[in-house]
N, C-alpha and C positions, 0 to 999 in steps of 0.2 A: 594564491589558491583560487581556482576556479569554483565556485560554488555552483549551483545546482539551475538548468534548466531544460534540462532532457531526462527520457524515463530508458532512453538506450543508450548513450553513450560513451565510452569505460569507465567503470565504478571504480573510485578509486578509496574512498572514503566514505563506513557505510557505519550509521548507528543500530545494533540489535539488543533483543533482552532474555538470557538464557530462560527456560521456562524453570530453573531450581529457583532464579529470583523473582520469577511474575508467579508462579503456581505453591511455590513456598514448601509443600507438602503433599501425600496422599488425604489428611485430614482435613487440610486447608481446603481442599478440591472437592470432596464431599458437600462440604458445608455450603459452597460460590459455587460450583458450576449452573445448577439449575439459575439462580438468582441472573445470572450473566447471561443465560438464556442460549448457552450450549446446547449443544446433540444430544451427547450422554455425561457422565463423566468420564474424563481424561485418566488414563494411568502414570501415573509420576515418572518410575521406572523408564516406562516405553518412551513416556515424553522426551525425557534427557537420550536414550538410545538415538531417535530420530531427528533429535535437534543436534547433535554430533555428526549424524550424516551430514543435514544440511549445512553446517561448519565447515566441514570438510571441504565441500564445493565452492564455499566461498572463500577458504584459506588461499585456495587455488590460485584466483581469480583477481583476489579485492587487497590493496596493499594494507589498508588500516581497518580494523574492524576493533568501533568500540563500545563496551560494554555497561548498558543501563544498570546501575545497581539496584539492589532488593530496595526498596522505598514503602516506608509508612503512607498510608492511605489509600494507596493504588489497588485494583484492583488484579484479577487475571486477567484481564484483557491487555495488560500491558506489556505481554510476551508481542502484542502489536504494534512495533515500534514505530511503524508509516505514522500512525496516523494523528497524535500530538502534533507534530509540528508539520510546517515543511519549507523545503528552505528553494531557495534562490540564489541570484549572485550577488545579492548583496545582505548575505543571513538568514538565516530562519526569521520564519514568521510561528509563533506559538498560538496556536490555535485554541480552539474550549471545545470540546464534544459534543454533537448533539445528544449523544447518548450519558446521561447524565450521572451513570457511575464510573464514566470515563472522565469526567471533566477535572478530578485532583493529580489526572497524570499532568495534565499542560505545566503545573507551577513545578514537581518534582524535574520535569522536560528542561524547563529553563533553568533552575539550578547548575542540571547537569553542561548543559552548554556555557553558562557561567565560568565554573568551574574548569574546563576545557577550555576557556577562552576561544569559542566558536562564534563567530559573529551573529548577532540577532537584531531582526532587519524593525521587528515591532511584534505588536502581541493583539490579539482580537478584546475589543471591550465591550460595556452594557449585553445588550441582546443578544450580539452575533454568536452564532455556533455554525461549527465548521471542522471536518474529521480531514485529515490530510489525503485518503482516499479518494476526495471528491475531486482532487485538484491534479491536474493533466498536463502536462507542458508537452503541446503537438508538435511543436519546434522552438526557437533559442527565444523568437519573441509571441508565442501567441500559449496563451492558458487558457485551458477548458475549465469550467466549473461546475460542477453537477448541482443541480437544485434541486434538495431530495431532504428525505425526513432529519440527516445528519449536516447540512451543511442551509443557512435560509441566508434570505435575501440584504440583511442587516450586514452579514460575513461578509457577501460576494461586493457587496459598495467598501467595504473596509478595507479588502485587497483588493480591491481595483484600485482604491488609492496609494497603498502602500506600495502595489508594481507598477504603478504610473510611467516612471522615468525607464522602465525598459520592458515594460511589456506594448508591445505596437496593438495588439487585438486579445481583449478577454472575454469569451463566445461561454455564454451559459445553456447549459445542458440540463433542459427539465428533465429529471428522475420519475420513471413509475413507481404507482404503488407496490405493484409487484405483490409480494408476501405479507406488507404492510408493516406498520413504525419500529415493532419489536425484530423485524431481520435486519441485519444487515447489507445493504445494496448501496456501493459505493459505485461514480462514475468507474472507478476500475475496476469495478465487480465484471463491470460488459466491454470496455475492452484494455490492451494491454500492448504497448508498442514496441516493435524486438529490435525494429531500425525502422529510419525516414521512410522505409518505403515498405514497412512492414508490420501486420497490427494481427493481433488476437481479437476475436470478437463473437461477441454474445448478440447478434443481429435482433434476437427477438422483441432484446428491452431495450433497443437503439431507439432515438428519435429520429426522423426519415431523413432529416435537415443534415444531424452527424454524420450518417452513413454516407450520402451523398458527400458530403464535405472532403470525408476521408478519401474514396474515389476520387473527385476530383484533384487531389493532390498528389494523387497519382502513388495512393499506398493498397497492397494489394491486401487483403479480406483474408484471413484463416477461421472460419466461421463454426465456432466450436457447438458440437452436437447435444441436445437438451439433458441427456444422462450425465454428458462429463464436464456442462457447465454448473452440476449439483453437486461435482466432486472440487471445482474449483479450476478446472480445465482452462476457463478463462482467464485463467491468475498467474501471469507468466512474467519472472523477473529477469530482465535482459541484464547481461554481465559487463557485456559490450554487446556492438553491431552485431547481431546474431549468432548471438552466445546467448543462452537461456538456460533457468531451471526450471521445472514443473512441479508439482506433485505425480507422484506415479497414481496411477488409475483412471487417465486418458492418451489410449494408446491411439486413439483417430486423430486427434488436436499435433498428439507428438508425430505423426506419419507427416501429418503435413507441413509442418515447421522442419521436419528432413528433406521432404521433395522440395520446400525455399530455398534449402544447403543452409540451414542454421543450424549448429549445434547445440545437443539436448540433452539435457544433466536431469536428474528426477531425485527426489528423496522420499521414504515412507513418510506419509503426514498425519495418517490418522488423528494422531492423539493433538498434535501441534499446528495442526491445519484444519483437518474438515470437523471434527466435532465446534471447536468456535469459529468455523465459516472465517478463516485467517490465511490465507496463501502466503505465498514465497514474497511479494511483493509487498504484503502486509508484514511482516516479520521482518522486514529491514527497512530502515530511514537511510537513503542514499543522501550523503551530503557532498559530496564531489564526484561527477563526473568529468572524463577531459577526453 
């Protein structure tokens, strides 16, 4: 089993969580959403509607797709399954949330890996917090790290240790404040890589150091515009080498990922995407690429 250190390379093996088991109910959503620090509230119904599309696309595509169970303690954010763990090749690493009504997913995370007999490479302790979001694999040996209100510096020493023996370069990405601590703004909030030579990107909240970095590596810029990086336009999950999904409601991001010749799959997100700022890439834990 190959486990994980590309955000492009065929997905073969992918962890998700239907939202009847993160969102539980219409009543249950009433009572969380605001608290979670949603858009509006989600409608149950339309949720399941759209999270069936997005199924669809990835029945297609992804040979095992497995399913997080309803879990005591957890909140609705847990329809976000990136962002608990994330793995490598040699296991997951179980992360803590900086977002602190995220943090009872990591132990329900590990169970489930347990259980599945999925290898787990170690787990974040004391201080460190760190959302899986933050962490970037630019290629087989180098990880980006976003340093940002959901991931601090205690985390990024704790996986620098733990991918030692196969990471060659771990390049940390200070994060702006942006919207500040209560939004969510992951390194992959701004950008999103669809192959080696190919990236989504949110230029504006880049640090000048990344952007150049990416250029020099000779990977070309789809530089998503300020409207449809508020719909999540920047949040693109590659299948394989340019094969992607979106959320539908950036038709300039999608124009341009067609003149690359990458093919473009889209599903309605409203209710399962932009209301808790969650994209296609947040709503699945890839654990085998090959």
């Amino acid at each position: 089993m190959h486990l994980l250190t590309s955000m492009f390379k065929k997905l073969n093996t992918v962890i998700v969580k239907h939202p009847k088991d993160a969102f539980l109910n219409q009543e249950h959503l009433s009572l969380e959403w605001e608290k979670y620090n949603y858009i509006n509230e989600p409608d149950f119904i339309k949720a399941q509607h759209e999270y069936e599309q997005f199924l669809s696309i990835m029945k297609q595509h992804v040979e095992r797709i497995e399913f997080l169970p309803a879990s005591e303690g957890v909140g609705l954010d847990s329809l976000y399954a990136h962002d608990p763990v994330k793995f490598t090749p040699k296991g997951a690493i179980i992360l803590k949330s900086g977002k602190k009504l995220r943090q009872p997913e990591a132990e329900a995370y590990k169970h489930f890996l347990q259980e599945k007999e999925i290898p787990i490479l170690g787990e974040l302790t004391g201080d460190a917090v760190s959302d899986g979001g933050d962490l970037v694999w630019l290629d087989d040996r180098t990880l980006l790290v976003g340093r940002g209100y959901r991931t601090n510096d205690e985390a990024i020493q704790q996986i620098k240790e733990m991918t030692k023996d196969f990471v060659d370069e771990l390049i940390v990405v200070s994060l702006p404040h942006d919207r500040g601590e209560a939004e969510c703004l992951h390194l992959m909030s701004i950008i999103s890589l669809v192959d080696r030579d190919l990236a989504v990107v949110y230029s504006r909240l880049m640090p000048v150091f990344l952007r150049q970095l990416l250029i020099e590596r000779g990977i070309k810029l789809i530089e998503v515009p300020e409207d449809e990086y508020d719909r999540l336009g920047c949040n693109v999950l590659a299948l394989e080498p340019r094969v992607c999904v979106i959320v539908s409601g950036s038709p300039y991001t999608k124009q341009q990922l067609l003149y690359a010749g990458a093919t473009v799959y889209e599903y309605e997100g409203n209710e399962i995407s932009y209301l808790g700022t969650g994209g296609p890439t947040c709503l699945t834990c890839p654990v085998v690429r090959s």
